[in-house]
Biopython code that builds the backbone (N, CA, C, O; Angstrom):
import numpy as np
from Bio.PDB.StructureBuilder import StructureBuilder

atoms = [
    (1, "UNK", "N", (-107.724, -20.130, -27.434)),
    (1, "UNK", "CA", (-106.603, -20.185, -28.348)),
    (1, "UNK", "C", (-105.612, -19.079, -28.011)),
    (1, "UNK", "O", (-105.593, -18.630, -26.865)),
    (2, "UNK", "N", (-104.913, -18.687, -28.805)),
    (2, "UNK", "CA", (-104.053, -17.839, -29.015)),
    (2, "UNK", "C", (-103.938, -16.317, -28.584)),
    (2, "UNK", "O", (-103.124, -15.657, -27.939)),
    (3, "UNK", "N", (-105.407, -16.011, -29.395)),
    (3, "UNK", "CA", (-105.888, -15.043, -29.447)),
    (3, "UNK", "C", (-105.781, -14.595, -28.386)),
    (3, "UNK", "O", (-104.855, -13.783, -28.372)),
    (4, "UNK", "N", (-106.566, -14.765, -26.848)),
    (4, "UNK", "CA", (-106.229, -14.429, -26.120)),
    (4, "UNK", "C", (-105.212, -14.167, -25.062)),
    (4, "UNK", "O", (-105.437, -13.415, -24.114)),
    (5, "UNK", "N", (-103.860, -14.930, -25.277)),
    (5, "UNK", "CA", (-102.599, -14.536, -24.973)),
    (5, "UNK", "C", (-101.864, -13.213, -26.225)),
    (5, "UNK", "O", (-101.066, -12.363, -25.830)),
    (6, "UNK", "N", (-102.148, -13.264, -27.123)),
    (6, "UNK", "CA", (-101.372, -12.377, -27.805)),
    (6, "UNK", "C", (-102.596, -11.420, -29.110)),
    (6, "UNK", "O", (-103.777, -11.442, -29.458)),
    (7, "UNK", "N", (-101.571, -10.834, -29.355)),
    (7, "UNK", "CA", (-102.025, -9.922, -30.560)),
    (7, "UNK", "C", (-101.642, -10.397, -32.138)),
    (7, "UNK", "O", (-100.514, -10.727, -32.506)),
    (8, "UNK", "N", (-102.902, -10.351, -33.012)),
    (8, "UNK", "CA", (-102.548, -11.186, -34.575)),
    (8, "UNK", "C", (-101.537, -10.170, -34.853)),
    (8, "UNK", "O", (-101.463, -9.042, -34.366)),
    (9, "UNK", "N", (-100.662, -10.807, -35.824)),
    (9, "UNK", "CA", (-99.098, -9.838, -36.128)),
    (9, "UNK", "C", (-99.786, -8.833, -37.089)),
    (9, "UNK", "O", (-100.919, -9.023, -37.531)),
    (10, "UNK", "N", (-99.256, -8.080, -37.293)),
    (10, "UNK", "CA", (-98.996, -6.775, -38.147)),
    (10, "UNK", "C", (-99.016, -7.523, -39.882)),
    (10, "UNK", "O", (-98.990, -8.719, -40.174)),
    (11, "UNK", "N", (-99.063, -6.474, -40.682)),
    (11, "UNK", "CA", (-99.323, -7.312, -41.946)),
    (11, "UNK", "C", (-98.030, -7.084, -42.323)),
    (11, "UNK", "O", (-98.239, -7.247, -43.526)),
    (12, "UNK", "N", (-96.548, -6.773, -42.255)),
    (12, "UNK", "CA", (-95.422, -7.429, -42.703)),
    (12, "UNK", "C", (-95.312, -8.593, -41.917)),
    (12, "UNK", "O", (-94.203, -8.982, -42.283)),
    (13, "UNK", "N", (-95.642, -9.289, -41.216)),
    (13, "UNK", "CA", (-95.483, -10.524, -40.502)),
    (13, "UNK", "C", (-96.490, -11.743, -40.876)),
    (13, "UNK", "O", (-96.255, -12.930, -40.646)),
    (14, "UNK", "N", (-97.569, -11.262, -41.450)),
    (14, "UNK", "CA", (-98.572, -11.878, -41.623)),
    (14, "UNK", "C", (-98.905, -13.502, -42.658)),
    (14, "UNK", "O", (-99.775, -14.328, -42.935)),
    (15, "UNK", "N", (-97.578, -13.150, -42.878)),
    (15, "UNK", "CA", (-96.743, -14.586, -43.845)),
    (15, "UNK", "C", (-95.844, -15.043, -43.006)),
    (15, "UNK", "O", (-94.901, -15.731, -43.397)),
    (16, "UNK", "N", (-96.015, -14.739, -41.836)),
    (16, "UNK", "CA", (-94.677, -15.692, -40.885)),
    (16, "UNK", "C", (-94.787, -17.076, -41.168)),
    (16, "UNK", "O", (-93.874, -17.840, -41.480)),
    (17, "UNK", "N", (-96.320, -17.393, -40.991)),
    (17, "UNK", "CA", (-96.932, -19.112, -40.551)),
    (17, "UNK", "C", (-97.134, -19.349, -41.901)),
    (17, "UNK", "O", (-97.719, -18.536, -42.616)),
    (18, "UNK", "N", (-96.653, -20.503, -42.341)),
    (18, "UNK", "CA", (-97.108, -21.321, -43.565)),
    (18, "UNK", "C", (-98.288, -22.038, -43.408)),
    (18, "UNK", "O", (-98.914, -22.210, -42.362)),
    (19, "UNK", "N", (-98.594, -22.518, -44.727)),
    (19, "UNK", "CA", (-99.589, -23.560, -44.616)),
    (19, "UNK", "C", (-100.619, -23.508, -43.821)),
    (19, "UNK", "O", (-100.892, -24.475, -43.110)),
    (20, "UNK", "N", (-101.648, -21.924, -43.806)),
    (20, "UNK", "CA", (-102.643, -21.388, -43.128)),
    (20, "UNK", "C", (-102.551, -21.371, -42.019)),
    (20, "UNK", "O", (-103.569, -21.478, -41.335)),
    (21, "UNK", "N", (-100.916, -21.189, -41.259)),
    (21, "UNK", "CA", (-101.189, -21.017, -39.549)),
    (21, "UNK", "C", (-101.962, -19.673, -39.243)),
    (21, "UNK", "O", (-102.583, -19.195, -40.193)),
    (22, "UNK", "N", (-101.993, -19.140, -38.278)),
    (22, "UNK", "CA", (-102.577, -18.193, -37.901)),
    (22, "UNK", "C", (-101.148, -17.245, -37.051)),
    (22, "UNK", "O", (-100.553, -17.659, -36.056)),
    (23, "UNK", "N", (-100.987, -16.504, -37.460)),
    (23, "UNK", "CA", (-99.727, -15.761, -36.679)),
    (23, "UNK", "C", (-100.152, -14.406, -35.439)),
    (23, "UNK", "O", (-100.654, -13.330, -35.764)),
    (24, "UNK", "N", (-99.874, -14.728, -34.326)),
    (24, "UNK", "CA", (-99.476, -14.111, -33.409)),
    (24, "UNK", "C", (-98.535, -13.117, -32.571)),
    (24, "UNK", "O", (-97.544, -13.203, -33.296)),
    (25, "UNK", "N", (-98.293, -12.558, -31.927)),
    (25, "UNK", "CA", (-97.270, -11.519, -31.479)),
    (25, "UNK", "C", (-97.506, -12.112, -29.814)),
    (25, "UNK", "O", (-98.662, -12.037, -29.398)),
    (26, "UNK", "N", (-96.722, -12.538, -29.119)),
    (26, "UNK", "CA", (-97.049, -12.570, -27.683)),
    (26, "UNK", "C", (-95.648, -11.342, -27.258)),
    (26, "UNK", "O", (-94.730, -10.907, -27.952)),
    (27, "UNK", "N", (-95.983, -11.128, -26.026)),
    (27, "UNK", "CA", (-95.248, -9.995, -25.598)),
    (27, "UNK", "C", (-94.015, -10.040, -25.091)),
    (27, "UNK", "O", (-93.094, -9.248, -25.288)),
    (28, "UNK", "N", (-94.042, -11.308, -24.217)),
    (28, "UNK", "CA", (-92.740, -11.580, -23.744)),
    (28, "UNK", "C", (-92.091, -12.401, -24.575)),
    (28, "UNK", "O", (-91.285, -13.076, -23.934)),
    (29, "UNK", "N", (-92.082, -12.794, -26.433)),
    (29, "UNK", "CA", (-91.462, -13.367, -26.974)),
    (29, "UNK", "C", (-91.217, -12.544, -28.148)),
    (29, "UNK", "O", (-92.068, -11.839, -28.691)),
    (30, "UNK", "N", (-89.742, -12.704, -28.588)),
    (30, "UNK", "CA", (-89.767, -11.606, -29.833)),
    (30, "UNK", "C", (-90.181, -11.937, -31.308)),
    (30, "UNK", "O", (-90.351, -11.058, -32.153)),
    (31, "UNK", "N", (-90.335, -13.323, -31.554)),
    (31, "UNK", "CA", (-90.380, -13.966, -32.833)),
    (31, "UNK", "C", (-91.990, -14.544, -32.543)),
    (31, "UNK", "O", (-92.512, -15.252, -31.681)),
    (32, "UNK", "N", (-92.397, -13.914, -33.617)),
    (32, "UNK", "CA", (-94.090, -14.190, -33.793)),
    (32, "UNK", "C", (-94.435, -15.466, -33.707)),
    (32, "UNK", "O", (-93.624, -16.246, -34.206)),
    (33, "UNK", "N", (-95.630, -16.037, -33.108)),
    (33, "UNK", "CA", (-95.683, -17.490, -32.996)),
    (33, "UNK", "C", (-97.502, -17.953, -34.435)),
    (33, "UNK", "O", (-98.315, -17.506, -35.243)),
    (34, "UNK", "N", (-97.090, -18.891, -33.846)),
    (34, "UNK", "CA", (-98.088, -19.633, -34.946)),
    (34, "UNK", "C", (-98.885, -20.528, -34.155)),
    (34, "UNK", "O", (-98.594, -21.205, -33.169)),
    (35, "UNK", "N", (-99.984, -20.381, -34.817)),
    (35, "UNK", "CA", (-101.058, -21.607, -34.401)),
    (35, "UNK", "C", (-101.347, -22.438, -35.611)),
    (35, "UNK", "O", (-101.839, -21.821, -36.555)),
    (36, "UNK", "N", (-101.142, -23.690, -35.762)),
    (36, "UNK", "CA", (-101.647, -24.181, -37.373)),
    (36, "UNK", "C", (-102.499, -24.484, -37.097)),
    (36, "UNK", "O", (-103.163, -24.401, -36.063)),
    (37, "UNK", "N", (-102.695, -25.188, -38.665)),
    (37, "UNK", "CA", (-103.974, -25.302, -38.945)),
    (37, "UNK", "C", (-103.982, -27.461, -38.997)),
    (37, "UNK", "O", (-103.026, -28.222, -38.844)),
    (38, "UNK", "N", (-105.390, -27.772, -39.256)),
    (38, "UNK", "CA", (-104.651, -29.241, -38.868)),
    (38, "UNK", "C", (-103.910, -29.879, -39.698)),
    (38, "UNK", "O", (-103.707, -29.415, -40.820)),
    (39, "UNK", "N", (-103.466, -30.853, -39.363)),
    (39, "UNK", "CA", (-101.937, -31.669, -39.946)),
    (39, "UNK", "C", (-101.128, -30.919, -40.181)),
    (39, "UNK", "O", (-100.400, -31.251, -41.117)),
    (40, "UNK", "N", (-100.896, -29.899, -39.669)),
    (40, "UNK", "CA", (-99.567, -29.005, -39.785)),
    (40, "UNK", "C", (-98.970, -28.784, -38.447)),
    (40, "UNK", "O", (-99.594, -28.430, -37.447)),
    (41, "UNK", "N", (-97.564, -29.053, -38.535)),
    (41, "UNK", "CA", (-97.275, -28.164, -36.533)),
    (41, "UNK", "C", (-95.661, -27.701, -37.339)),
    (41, "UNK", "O", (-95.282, -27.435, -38.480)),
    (42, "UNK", "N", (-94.974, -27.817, -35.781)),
    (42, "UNK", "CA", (-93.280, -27.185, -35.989)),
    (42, "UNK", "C", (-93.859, -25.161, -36.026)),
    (42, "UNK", "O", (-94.951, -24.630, -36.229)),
    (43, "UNK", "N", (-92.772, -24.722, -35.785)),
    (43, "UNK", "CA", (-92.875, -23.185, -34.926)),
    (43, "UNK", "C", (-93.154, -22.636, -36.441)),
    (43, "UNK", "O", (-93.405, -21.503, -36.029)),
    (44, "UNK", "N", (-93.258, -22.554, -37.340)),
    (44, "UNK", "CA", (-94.160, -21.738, -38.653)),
    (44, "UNK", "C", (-94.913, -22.451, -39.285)),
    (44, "UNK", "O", (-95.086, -22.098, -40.452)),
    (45, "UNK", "N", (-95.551, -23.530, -38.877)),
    (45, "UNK", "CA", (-96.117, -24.560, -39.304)),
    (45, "UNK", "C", (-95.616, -25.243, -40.596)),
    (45, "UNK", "O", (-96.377, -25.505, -41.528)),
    (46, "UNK", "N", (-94.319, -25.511, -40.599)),
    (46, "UNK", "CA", (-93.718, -26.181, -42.251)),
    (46, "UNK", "C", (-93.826, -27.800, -41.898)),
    (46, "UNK", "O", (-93.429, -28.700, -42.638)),
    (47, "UNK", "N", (-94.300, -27.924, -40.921)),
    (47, "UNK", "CA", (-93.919, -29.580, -41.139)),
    (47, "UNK", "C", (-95.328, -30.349, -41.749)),
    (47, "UNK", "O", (-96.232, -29.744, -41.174)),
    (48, "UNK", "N", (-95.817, -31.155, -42.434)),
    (48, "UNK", "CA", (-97.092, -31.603, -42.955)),
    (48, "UNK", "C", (-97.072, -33.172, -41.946)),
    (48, "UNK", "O", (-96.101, -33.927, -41.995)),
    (49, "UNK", "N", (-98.066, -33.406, -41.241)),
    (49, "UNK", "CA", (-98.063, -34.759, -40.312)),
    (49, "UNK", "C", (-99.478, -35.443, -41.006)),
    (49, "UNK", "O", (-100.573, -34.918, -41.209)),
    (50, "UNK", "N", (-98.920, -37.053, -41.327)),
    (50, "UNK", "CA", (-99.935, -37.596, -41.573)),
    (50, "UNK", "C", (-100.851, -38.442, -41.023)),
    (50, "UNK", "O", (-100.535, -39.179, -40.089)),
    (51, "UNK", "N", (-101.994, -38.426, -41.508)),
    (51, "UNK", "CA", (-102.967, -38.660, -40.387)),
    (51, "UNK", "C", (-102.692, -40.806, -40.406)),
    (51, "UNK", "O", (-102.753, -41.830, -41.086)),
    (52, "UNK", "N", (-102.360, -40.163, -38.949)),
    (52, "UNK", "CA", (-102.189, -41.711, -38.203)),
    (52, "UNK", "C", (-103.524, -42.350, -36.923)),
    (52, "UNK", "O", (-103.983, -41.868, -35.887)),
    (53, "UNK", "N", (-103.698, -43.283, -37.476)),
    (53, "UNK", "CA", (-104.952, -43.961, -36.277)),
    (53, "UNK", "C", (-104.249, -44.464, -34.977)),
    (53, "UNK", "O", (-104.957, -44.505, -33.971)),
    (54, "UNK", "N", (-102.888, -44.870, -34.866)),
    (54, "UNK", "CA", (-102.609, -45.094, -33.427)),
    (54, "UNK", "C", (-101.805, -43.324, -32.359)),
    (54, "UNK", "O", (-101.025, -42.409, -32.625)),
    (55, "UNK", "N", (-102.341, -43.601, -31.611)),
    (55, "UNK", "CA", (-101.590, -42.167, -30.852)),
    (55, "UNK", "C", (-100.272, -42.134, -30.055)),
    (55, "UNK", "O", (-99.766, -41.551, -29.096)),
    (56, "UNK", "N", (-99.954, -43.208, -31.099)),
    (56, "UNK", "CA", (-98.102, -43.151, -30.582)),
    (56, "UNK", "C", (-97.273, -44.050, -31.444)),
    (56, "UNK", "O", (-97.738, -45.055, -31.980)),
    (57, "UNK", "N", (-95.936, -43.629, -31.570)),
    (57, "UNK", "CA", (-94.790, -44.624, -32.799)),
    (57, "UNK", "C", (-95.043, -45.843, -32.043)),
    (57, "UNK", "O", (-95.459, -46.868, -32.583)),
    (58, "UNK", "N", (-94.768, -45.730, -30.655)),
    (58, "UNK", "CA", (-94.712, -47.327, -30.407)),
    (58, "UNK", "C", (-96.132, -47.989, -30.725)),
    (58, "UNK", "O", (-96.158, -48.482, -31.853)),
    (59, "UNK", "N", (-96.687, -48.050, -30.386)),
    (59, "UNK", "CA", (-97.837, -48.220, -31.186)),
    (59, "UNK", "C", (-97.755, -48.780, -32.510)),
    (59, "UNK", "O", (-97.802, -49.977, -32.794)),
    (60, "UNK", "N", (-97.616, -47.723, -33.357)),
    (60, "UNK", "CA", (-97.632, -47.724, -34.866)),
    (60, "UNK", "C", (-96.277, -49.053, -34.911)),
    (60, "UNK", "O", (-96.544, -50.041, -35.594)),
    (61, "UNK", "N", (-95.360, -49.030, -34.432)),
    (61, "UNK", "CA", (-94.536, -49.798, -34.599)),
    (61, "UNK", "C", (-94.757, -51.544, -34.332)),
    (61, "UNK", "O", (-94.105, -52.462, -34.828)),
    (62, "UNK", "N", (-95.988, -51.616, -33.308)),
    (62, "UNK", "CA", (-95.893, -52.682, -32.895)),
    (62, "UNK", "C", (-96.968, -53.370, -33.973)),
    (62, "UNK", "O", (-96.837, -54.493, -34.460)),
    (63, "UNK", "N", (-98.051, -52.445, -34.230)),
    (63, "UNK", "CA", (-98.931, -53.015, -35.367)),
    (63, "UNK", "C", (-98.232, -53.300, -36.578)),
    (63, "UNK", "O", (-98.798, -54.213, -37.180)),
    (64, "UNK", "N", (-97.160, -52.846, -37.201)),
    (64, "UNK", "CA", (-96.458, -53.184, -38.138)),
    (64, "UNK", "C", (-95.144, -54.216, -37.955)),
    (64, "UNK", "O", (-94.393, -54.435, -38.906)),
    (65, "UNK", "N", (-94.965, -54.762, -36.773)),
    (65, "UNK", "CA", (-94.000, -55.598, -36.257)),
    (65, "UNK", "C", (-95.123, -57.155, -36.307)),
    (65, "UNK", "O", (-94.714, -58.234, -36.737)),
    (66, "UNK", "N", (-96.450, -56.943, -35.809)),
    (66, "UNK", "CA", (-96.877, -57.855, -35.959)),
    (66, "UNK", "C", (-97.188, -58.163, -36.969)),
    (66, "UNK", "O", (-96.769, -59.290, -37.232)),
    (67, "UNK", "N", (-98.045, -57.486, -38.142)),
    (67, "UNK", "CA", (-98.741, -57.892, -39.468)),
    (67, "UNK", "C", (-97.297, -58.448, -40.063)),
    (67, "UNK", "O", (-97.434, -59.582, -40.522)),
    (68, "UNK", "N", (-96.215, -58.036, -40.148)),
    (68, "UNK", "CA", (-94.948, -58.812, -40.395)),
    (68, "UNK", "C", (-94.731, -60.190, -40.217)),
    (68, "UNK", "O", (-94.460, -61.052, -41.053)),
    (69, "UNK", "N", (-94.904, -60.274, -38.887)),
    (69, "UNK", "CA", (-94.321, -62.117, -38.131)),
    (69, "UNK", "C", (-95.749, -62.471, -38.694)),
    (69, "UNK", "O", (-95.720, -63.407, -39.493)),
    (70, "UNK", "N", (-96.736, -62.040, -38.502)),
    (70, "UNK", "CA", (-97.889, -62.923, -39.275)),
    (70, "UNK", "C", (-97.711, -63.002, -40.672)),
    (70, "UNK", "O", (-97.989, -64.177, -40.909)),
    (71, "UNK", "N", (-97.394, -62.424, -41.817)),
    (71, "UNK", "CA", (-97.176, -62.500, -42.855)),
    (71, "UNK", "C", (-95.775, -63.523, -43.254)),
    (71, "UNK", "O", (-95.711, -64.154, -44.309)),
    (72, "UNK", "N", (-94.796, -63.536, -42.285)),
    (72, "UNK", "CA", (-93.569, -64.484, -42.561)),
    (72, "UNK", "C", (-94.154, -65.883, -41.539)),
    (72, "UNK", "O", (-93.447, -66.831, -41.880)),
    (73, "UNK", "N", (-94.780, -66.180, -40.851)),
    (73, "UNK", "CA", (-95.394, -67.587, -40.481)),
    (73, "UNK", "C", (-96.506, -67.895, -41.673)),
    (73, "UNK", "O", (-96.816, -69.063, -41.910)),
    (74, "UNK", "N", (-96.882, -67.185, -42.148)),
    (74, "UNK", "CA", (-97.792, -67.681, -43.411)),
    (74, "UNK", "C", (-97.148, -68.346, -44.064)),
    (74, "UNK", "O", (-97.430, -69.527, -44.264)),
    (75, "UNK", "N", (-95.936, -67.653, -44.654)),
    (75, "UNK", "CA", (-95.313, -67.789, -45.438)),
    (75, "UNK", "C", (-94.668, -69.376, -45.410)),
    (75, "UNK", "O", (-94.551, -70.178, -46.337)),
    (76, "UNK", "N", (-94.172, -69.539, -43.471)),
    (76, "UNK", "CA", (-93.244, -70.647, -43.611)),
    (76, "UNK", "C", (-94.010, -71.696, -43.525)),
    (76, "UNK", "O", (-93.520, -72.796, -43.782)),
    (77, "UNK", "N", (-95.547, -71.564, -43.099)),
    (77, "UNK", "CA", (-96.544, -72.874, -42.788)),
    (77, "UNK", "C", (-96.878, -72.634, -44.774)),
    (77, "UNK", "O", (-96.745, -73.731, -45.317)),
    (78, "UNK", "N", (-97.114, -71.908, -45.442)),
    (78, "UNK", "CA", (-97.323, -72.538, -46.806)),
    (78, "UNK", "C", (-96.030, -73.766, -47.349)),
    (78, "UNK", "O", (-96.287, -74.841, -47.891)),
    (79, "UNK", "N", (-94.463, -73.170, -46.983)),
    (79, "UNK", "CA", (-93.646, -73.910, -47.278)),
    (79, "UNK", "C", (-93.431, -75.269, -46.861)),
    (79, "UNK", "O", (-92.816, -76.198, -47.384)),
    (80, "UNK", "N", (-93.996, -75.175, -45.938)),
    (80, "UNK", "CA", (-94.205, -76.618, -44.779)),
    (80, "UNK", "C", (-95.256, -77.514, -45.257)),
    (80, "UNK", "O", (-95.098, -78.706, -44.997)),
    (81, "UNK", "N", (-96.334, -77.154, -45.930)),
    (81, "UNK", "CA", (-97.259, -77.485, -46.222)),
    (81, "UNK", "C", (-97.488, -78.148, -47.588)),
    (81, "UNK", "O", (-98.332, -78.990, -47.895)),
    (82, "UNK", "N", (-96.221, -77.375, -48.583)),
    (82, "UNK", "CA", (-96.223, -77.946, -49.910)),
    (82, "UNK", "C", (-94.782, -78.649, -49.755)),
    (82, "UNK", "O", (-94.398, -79.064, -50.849)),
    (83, "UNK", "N", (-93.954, -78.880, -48.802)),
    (83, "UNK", "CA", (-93.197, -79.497, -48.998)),
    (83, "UNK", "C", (-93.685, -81.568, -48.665)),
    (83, "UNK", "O", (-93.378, -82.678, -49.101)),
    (84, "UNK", "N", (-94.678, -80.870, -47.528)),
    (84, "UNK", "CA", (-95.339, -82.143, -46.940)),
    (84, "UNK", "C", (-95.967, -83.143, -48.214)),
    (84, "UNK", "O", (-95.672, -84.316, -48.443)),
    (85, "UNK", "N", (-97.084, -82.119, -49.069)),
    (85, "UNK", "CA", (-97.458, -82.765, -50.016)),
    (85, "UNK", "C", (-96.871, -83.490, -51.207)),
    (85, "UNK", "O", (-97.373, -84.423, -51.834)),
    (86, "UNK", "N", (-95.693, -82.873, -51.404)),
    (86, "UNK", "CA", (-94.634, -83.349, -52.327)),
    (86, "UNK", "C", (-93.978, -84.400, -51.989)),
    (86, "UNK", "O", (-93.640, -85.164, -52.894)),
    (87, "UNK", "N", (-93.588, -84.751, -50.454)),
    (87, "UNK", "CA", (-92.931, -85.859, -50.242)),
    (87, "UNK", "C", (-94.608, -86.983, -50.275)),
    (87, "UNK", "O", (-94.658, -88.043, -50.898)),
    (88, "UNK", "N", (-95.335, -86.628, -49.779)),
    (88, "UNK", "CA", (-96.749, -87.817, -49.901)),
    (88, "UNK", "C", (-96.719, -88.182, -51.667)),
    (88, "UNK", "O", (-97.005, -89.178, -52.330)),
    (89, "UNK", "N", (-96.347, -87.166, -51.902)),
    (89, "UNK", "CA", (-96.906, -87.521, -53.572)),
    (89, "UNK", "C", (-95.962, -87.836, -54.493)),
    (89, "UNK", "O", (-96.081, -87.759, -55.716)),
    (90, "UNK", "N", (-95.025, -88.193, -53.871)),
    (90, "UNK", "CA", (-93.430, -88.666, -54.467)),
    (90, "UNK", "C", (-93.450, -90.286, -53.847)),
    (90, "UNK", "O", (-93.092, -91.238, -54.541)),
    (91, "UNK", "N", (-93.898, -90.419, -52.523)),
    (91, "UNK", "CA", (-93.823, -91.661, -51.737)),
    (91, "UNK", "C", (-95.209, -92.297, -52.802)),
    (91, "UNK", "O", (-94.903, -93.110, -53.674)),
    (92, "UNK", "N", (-96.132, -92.030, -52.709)),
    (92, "UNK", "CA", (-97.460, -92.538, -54.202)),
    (92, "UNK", "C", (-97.248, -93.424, -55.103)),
    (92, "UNK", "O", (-97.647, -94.581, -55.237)),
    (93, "UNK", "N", (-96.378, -92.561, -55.887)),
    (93, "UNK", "CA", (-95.969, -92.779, -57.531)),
    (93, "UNK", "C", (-94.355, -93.670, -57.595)),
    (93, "UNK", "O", (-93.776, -94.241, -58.520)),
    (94, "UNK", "N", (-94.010, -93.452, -56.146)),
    (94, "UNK", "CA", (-92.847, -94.807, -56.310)),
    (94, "UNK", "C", (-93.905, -96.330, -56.036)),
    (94, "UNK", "O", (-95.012, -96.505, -55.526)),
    (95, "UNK", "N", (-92.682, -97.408, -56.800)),
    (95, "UNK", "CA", (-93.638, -98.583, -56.885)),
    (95, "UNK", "C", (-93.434, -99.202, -55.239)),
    (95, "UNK", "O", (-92.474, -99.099, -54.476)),
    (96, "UNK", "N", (-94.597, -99.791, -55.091)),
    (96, "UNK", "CA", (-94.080, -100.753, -53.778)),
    (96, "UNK", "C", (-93.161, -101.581, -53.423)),
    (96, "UNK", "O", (-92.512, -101.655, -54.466)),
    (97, "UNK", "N", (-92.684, -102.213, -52.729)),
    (97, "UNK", "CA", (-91.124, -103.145, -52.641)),
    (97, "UNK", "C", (-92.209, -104.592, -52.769)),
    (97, "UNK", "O", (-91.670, -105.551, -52.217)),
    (98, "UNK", "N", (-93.431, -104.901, -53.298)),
    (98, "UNK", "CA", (-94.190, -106.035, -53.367)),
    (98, "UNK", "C", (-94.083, -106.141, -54.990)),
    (98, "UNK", "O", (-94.018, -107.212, -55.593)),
    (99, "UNK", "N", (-94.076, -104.759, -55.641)),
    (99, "UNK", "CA", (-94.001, -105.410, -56.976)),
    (99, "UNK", "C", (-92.700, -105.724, -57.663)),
    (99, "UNK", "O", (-92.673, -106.095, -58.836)),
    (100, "UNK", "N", (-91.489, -105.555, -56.834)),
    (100, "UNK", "CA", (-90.305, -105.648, -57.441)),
    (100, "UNK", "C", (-90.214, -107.213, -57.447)),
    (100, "UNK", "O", (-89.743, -107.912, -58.345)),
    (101, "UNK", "N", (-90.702, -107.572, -56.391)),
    (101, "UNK", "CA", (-90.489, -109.353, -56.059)),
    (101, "UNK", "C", (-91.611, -110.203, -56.255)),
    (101, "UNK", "O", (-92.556, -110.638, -55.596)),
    (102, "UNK", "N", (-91.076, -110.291, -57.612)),
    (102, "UNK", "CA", (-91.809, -111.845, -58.172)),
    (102, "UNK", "C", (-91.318, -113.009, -58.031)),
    (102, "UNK", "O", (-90.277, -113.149, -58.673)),
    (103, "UNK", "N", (-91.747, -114.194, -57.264)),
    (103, "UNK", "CA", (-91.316, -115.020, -57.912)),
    (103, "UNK", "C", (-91.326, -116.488, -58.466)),
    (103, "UNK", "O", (-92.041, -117.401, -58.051)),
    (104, "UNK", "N", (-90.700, -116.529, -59.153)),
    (104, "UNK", "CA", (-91.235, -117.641, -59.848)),
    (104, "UNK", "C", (-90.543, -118.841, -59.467)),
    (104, "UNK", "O", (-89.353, -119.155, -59.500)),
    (105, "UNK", "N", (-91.832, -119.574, -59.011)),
    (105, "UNK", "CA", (-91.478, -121.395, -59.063)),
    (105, "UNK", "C", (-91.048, -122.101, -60.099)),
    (105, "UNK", "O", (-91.560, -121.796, -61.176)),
    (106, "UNK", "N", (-90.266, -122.947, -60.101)),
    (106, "UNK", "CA", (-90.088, -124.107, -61.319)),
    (106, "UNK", "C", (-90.871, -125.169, -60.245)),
    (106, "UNK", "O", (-90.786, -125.291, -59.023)),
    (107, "UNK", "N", (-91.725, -125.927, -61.344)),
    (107, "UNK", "CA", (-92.127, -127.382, -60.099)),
    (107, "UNK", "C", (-91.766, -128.227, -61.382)),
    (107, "UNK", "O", (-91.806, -129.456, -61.343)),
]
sb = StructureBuilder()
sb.init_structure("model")
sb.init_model(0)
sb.init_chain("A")
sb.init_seg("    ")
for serial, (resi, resn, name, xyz) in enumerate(atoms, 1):
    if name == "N":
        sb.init_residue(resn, " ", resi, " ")
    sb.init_atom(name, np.array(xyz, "f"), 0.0, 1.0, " ", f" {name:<3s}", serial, name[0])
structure = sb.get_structure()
């Protein structure tokens, strides 16, 4: 780690690093550095990173690009699907063109 490139800061410095970094002095730099602690980074550790399972945006982006198009083809095969049944079940309940035509003999 750290430790062995530099020296822990002095105790007016010792609040440099937020959010339990560990603060440092290296020699050839004048502004104390930080090591955080986990889910924390950025140079005093202020930034909070949340814990993500893919190890990259693109990544993360593409798993959420897909569960999308799968969630909107659901969507359009349900619409497809109850529109289908509605026309079957509209074509049903109309009468046949056999019962309109009766007809009747005179003999």
């Amino acid at each position: 780690m750290m430790a062995e490139h530099g020296e822990p800061c002095s105790v007016s410095e010792a609040n440099f690093c937020m959010n339990g970094g560990t603060c440092f002095k290296i020699p050839s730099v004048t502004t104390p550095t930080c090591v955080c602690s986990a889910n924390y980074e950025g140079s005093r550790c202020e930034q909070f990173q949340l814990f993500s399972v893919s190890k990259s945006t693109e990544e993360t982006g593409m798993i959420a690009a897909v569960v999308l198009i799968s969630f909107l083809i659901i969507i359009v095969l349900c619409a497809v699907i109850y529109y289908i049944y509605k026309i079957k079940r509209s074509a049903r309940s109309q009468p046949k063109p056999e019962e309109y035509l009766t007809v009747n003999s005179r003999a």
